[in-house]
C-alpha positions as CSV (number, residue, x, y, z in Angstrom):
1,X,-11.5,-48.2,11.4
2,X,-7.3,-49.2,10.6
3,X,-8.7,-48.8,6.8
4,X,-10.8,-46.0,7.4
5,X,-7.5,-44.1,9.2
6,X,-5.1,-45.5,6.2
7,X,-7.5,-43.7,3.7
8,X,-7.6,-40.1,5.3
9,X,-4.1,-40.2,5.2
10,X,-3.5,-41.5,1.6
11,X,-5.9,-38.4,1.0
12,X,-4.3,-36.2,2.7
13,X,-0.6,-37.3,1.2
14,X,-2.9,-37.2,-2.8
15,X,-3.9,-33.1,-1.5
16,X,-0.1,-32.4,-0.3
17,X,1.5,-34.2,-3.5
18,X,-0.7,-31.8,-6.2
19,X,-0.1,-28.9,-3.6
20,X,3.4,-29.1,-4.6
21,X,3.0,-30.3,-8.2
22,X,0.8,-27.2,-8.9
23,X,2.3,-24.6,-6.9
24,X,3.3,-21.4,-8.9
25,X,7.1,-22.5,-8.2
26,X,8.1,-18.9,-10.2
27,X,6.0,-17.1,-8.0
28,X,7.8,-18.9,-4.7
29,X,11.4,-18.6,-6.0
30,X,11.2,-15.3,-7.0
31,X,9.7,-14.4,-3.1
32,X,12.9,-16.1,-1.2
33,X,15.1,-14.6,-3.9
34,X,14.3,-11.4,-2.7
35,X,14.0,-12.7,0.9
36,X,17.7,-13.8,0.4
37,X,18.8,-10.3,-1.0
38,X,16.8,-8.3,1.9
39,X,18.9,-10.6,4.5
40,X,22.3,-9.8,2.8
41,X,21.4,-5.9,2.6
42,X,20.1,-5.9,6.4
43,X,23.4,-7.4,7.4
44,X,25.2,-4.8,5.7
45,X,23.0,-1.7,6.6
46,X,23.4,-2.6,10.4
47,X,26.7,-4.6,10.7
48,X,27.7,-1.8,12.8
49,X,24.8,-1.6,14.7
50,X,24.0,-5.2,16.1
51,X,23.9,-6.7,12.7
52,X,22.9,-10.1,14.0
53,X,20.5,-9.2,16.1
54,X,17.9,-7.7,13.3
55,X,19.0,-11.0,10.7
56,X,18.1,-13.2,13.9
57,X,14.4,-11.4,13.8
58,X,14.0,-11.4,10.0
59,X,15.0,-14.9,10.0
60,X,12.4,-15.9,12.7
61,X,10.1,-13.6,10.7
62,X,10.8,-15.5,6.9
63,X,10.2,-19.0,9.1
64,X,7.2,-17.9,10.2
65,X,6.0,-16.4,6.7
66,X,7.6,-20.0,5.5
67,X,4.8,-21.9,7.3
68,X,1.5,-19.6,6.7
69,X,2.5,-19.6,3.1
70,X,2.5,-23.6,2.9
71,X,-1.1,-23.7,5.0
72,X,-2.8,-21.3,3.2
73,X,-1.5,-23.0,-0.2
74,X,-2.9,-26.4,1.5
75,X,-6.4,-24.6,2.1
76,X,-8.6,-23.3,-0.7
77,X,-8.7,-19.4,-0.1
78,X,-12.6,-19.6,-0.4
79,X,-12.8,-20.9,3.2
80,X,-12.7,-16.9,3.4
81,X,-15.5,-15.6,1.3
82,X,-18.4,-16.5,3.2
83,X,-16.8,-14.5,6.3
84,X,-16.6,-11.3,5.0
85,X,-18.3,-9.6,7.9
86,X,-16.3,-11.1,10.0
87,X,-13.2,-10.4,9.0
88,X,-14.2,-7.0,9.0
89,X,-15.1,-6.3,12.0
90,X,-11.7,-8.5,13.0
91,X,-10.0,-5.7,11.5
92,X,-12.1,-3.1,13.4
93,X,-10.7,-4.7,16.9
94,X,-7.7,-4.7,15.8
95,X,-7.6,-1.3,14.7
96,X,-9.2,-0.3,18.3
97,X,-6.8,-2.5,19.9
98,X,-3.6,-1.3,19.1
99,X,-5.1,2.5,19.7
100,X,-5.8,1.3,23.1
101,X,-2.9,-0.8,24.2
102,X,-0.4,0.7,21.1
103,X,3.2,1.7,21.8
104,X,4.0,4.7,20.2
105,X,7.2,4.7,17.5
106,X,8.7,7.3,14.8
107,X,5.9,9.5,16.7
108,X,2.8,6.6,15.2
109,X,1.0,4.5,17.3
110,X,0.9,2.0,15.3
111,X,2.4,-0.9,16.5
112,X,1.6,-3.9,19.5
113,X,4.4,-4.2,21.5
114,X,5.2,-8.2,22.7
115,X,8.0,-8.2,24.4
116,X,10.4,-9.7,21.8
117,X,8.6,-8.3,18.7
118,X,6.7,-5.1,18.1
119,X,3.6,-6.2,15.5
120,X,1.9,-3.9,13.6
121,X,-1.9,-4.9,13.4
122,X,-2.4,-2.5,10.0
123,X,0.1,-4.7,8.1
124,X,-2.2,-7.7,8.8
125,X,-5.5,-5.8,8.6
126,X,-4.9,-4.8,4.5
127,X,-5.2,-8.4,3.9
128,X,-7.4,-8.8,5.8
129,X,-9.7,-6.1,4.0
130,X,-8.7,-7.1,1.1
131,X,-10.7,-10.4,1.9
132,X,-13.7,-8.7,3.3
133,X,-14.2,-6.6,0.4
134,X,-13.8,-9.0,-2.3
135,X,-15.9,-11.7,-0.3
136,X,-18.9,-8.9,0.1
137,X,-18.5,-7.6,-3.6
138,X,-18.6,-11.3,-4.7
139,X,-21.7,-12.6,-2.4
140,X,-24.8,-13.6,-4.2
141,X,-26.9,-11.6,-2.9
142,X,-24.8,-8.3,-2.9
143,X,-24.6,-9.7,-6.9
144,X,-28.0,-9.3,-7.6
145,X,-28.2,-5.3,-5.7
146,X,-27.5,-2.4,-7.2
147,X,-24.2,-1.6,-8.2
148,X,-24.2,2.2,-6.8
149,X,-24.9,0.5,-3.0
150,X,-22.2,-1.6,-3.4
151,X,-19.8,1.1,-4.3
152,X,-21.5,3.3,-1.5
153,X,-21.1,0.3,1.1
154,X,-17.4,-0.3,0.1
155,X,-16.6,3.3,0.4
156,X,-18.2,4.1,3.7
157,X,-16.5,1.0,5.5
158,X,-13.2,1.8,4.1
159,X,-14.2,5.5,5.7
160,X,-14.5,3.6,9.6
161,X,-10.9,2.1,8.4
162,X,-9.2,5.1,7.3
163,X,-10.3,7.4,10.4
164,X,-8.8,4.3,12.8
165,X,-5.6,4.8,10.7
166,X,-5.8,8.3,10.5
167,X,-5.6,8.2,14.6
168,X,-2.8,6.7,15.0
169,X,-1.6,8.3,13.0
170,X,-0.3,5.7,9.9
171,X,-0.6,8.1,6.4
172,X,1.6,5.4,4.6
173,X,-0.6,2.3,5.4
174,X,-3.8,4.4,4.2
175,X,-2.9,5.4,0.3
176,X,-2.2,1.5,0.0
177,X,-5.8,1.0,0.0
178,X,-6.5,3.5,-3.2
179,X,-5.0,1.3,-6.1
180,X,-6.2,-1.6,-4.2
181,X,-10.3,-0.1,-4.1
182,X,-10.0,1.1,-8.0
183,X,-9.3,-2.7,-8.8
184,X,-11.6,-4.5,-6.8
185,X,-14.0,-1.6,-8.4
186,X,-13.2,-2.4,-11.7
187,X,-13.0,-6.5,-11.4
188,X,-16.7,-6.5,-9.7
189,X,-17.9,-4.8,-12.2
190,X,-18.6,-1.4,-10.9
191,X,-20.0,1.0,-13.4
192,X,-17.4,3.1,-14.9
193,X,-18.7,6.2,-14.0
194,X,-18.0,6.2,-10.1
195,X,-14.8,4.4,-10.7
196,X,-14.3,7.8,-12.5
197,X,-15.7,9.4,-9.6
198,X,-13.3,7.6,-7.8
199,X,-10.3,8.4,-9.7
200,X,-11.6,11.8,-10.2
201,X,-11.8,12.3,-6.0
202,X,-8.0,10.6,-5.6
203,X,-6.3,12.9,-8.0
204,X,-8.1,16.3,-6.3
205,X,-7.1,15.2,-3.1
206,X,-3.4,14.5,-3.8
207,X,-3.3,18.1,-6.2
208,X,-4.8,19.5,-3.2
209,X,-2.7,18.3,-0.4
210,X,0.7,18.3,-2.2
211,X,-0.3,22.3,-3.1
212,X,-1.3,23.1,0.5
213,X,2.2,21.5,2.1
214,X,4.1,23.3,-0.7
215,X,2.8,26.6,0.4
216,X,3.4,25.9,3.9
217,X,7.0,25.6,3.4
218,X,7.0,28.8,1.3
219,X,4.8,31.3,3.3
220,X,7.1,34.1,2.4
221,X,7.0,33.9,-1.3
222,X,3.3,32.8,-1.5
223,X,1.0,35.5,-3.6
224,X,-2.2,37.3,-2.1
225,X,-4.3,34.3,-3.9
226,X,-2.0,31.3,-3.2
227,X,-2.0,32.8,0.7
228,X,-5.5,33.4,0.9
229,X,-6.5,29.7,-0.5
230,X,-3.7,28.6,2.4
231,X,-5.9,30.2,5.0
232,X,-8.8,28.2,3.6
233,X,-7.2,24.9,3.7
234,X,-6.6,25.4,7.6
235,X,-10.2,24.4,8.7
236,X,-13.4,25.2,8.6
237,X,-13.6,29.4,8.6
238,X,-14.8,31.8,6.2
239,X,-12.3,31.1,3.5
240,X,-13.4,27.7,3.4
241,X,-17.0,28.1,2.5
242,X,-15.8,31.2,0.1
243,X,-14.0,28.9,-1.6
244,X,-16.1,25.8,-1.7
245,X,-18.8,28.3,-3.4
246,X,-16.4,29.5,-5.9
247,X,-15.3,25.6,-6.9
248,X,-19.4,25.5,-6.8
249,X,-20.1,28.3,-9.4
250,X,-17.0,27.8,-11.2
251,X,-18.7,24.1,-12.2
252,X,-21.7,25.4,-12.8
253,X,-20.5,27.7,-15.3
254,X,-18.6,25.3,-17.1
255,X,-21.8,22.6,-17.1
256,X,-23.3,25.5,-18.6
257,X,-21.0,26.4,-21.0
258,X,-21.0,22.9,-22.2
259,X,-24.5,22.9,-23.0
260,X,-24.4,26.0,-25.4
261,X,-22.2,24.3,-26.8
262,X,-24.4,21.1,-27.6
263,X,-22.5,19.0,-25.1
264,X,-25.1,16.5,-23.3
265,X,-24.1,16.9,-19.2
266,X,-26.8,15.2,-16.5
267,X,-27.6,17.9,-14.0
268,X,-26.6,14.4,-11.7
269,X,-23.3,14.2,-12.7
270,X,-22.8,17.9,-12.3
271,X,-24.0,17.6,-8.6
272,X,-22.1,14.2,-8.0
273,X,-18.6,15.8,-9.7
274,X,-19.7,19.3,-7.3
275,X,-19.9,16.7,-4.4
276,X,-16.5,14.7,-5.0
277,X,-14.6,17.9,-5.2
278,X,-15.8,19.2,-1.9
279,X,-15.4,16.1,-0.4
280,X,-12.0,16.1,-1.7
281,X,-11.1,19.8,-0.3
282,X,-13.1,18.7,3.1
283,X,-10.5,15.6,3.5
284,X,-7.9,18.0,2.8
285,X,-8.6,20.4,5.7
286,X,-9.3,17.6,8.3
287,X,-6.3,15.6,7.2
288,X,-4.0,18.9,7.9
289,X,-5.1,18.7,11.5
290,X,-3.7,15.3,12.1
291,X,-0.3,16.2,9.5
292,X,2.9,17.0,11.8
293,X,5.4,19.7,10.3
294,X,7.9,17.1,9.3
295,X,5.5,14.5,7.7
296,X,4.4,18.2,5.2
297,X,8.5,18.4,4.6
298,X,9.1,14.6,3.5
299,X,6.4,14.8,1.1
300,X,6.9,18.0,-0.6
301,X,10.7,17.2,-0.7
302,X,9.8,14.7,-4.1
303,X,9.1,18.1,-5.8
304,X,12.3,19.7,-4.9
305,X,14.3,18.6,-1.9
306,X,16.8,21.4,-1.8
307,X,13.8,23.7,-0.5
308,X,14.8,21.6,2.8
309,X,18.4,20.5,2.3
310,X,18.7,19.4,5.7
311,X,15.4,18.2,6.9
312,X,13.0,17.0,4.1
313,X,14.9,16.5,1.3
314,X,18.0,15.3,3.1
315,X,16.7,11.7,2.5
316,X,15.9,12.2,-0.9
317,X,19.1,13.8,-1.8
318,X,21.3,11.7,-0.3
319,X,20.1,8.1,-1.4
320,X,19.9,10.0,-5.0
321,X,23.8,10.1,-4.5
322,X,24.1,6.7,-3.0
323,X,22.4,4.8,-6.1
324,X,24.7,7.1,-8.4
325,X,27.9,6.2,-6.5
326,X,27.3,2.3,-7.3
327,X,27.5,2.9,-10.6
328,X,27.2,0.1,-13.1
329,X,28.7,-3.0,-10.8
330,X,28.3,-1.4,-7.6
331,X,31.2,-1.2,-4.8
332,X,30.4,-4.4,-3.4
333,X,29.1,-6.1,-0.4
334,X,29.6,-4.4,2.9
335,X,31.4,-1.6,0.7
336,X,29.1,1.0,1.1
337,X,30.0,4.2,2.3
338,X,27.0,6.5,2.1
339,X,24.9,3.9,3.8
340,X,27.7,3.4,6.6
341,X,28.7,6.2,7.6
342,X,25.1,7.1,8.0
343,X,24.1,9.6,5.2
344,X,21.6,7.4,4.2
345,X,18.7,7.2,7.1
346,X,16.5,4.4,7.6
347,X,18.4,2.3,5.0
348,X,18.1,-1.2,6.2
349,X,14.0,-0.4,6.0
350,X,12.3,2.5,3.7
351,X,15.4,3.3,1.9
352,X,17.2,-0.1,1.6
353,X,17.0,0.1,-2.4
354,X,19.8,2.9,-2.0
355,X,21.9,0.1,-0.6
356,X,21.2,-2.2,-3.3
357,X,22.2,0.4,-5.7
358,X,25.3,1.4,-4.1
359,X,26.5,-1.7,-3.4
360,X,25.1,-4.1,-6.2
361,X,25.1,-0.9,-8.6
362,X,22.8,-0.7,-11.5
363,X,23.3,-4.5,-12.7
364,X,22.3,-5.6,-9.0
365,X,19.4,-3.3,-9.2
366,X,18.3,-4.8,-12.6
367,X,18.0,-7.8,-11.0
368,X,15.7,-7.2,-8.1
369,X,13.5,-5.2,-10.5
370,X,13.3,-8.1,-12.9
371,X,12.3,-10.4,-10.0
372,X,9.5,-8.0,-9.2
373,X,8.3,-7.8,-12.6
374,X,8.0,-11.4,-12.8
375,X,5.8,-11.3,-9.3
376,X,3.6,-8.7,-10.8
377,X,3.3,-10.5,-14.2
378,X,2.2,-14.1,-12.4
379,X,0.1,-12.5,-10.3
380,X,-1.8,-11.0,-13.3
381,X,-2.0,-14.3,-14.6
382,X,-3.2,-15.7,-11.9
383,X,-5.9,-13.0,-11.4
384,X,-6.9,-13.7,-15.3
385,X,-7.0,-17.6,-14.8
386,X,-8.8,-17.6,-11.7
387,X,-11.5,-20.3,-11.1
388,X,-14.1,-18.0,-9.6
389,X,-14.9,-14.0,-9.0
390,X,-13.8,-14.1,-5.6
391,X,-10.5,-15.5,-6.6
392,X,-10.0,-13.0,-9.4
393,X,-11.0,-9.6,-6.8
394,X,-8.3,-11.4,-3.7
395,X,-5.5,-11.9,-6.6
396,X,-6.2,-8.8,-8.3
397,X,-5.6,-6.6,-5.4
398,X,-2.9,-8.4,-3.9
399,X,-1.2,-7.9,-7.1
400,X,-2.2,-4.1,-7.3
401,X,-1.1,-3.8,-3.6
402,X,2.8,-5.5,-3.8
403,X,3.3,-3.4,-7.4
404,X,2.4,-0.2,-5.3
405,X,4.8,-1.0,-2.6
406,X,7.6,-1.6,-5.5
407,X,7.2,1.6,-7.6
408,X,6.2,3.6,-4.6
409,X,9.3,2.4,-2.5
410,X,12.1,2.1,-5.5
411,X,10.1,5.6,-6.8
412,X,10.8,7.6,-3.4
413,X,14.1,6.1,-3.5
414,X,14.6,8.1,-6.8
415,X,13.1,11.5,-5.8
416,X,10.3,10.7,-8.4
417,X,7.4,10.0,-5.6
418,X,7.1,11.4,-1.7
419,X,8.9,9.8,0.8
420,X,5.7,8.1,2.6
421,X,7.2,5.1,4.7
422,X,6.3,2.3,2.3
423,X,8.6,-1.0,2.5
424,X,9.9,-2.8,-0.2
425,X,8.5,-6.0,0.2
426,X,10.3,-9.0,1.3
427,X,13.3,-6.6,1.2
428,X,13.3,-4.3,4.1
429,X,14.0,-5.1,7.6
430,X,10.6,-5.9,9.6
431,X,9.0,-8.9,10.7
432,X,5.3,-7.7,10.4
433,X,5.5,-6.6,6.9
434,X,7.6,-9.5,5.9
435,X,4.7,-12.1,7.3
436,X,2.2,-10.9,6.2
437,X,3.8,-10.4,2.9
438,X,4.1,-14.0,2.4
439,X,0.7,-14.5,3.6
440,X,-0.5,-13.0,0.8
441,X,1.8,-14.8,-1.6
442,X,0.1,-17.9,-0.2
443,X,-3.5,-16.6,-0.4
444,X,-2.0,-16.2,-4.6
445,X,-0.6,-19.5,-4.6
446,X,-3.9,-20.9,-3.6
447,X,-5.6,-19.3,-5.9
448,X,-3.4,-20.4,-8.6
449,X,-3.8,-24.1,-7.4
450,X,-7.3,-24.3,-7.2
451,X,-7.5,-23.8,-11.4
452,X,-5.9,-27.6,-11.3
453,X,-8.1,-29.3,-8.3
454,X,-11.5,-28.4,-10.0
């Protein structure tokens, strides 16, 4: 029994020691790097506002992330796979859950309220789908279906997801999951033509919605056709079935202009690309009931933020001035002046890269870009050198779903993308993004391990 005891623990000391030895040691430094530059940035962005306070949480926060990143490198990631349904429906409750017993903040009812931490159950449940998906796309048996019911699966139990979020209602935590669907589609092998469809539905929607908030804001200088096609995006009246018969005949036409001209076109991918378009305009009009005025302004403001000087594009404009002030070497630590005397909102979370570029200026900057390009570039490798499918579909879209934070967050930052909400990761101030960050960064690690155990 005494050798039998002595044994397990040499074991265990072998799995801890080739843990460490094959950890992605980049991938880790380049993490608590950035942890260490968020923690300096938050301290300055509040110091006049109970600095220590927020550091105290982000530090309890980076402890915690600390500890699930070390278990879930100790335990091969495809413990998962096999509980894809599961975790699914885990995500579901959740979902429910914070609808139910959710405290609302920034007008979203997004988040779990603890008592000393608010938690928000969508940060945890993109993982957490992320696992689902990739361990159903990756089951033997879903292998050997067709490929079109897999694609059709995926995208109606992403539909139960994004109605939950669209409840709350959390915009910014739904257009993560489009770069992270369009990989896991393209690792598993999805045929080309719906990942088209795909890409083909995404790009109408956002034309569509950025068009209708546009001419919401500019109702007085809107022309009789730009009006009318306003009054169709509204809901579901005459105008919207006059239109959606136009886009119909309008397709038709050009299906059969294509064929006098010798052009081969399925009548099945005329009716599918008819279908994604009015599924794209229908999305449209129902997501304009749950869009508030403001949320219309911040997005629109990308495209010109002096339409709304003071409301919309007041963000926009004024980080824009903030990164330009810092210049090349920035005006130092806790030298800020846009950021504190309060021109720049929300800058120790959305907006924090404005107060790395005032007061670390563009060399500062450089840096934290560089250390994100090296986190994007291992986890490519990673997702390349993985040992298995299910590996490759987790790594892949955790690495899709951190480089859409980054050139969302630094891009909004920049007046180059909408002003959506989006963190930078292990950056901003908050504890649930920050966990569940480094979650994922040991979901990668393990994957990365696992090439040298087998």
């Amino acid at each position: 029994m005494e050798i039998n005891k002595y044994l397990f623990l040499e074991k265990e000391t072998n799995i801890i020691k080739k843990v460490l030895k094959n950890t992605n040691w980049r991938l880790i430094i380049c993490v608590i790097l950035l942890t260490i530059i968020g923690l300096i940035m938050i301290f300055s962005a509040t110091f006049y506002g109970g600095g220590i306070s927020y550091i105290l949480k982000q530090l309890l926060a980076f402890c915690i992330g600390m500890i699930f990143l070390f278990l879930l490198s100790v335990i091969s990631y495809q413990i998962f796979q096999p509980y894809y349904i599961h975790i699914y429906f885990i995500c579901i409750l959740l979902l429910v859950l914070v609808l139910l017993i959710g405290v609302n903040y920034r007008n979203t009812k997004a988040w779990i309220d603890f008592g000393i931490f608010l938690f928000q159950p969508s940060e945890l449940v993109r993982i957490l789908i992320i696992l689902s998906f990739s361990g159903y796309l990756d089951n033997d048996f879903i292998k050997n279906s067709k490929k079109t019911s897999k694609f059709l699966v995926i995208l109606f139990s992403f539909g139960i997801i994004a109605t939950l979020l669209m409840l709350q209602p959390d915009f910014s935590a739904l257009v993560v999951y489009l770069p992270i669907l369009v990989v896991l589609f393209y690792l598993s092998g999805i045929n080309r033509k719906f990942l088209n469809y795909l890409l083909l539905f995404s790009m109408t929607t956002i034309v569509l919605f950025l068009l209708k908030s546009y001419m919401i804001l500019n109702k007085d200088s809107l022309a009789k056709f730009f009006r009318w096609f306003l009054f169709s995006l509204i809901g579901f009246n005459m105008y919207y079935i006059i239109f959606l018969i136009g886009i119909g005949f309008f397709i038709i036409f050009i299906w059969w202009l294509l064929k006098k001209l010798l052009f081969r076109v399925s009548i099945v991918s005329l009716f599918l690309t008819i279908f994604v378009i009015y599924s794209s305009y229908t999305i449209v009009v129902i997501t304009h009931k749950f869009i508030k005025p403001y949320q219309n302004r911040r997005i629109i403001a990308f495209l010109n933020p002096y339409l709304d000087p003071t409301g919309g594009g007041y963000q926009v404009i004024q980080t824009r001035i903030a990164i330009g002030s810092g210049r090349i070497l920035g005006k130092g630590i806790f030298n800020s002046t846009q950021a504190k005397l309060g021109f720049v909102p929300e800058k120790h979370t959305d907006f924090i890269f404005s107060l790395i570029g005032e007061e670390l200026g563009f060399i500062g900057s450089v840096v934290v870009l560089f250390l994100y390009l090296i986190i994007i570039l291992e986890g490519i490798k990673i997702t390349s050198s993985s040992i298995d499918t299910y590996g490759s579909l987790v790594a892949g879209s955790i690495t899709v779903m951190f480089s859409f934070y980054f050139f969302v967050n630094t891009g909004m930052c920049l007046g180059i993308f909408p002003v959506v909400g989006l963190p930078l990761p292990f950056v901003s101030y908050g504890g649930s993004n920050l966990v569940v960050s480094y979650i994922a960064i040991g979901i990668l690690n393990s994957i990365n391990i696992r090439r040298f155990l087998y």
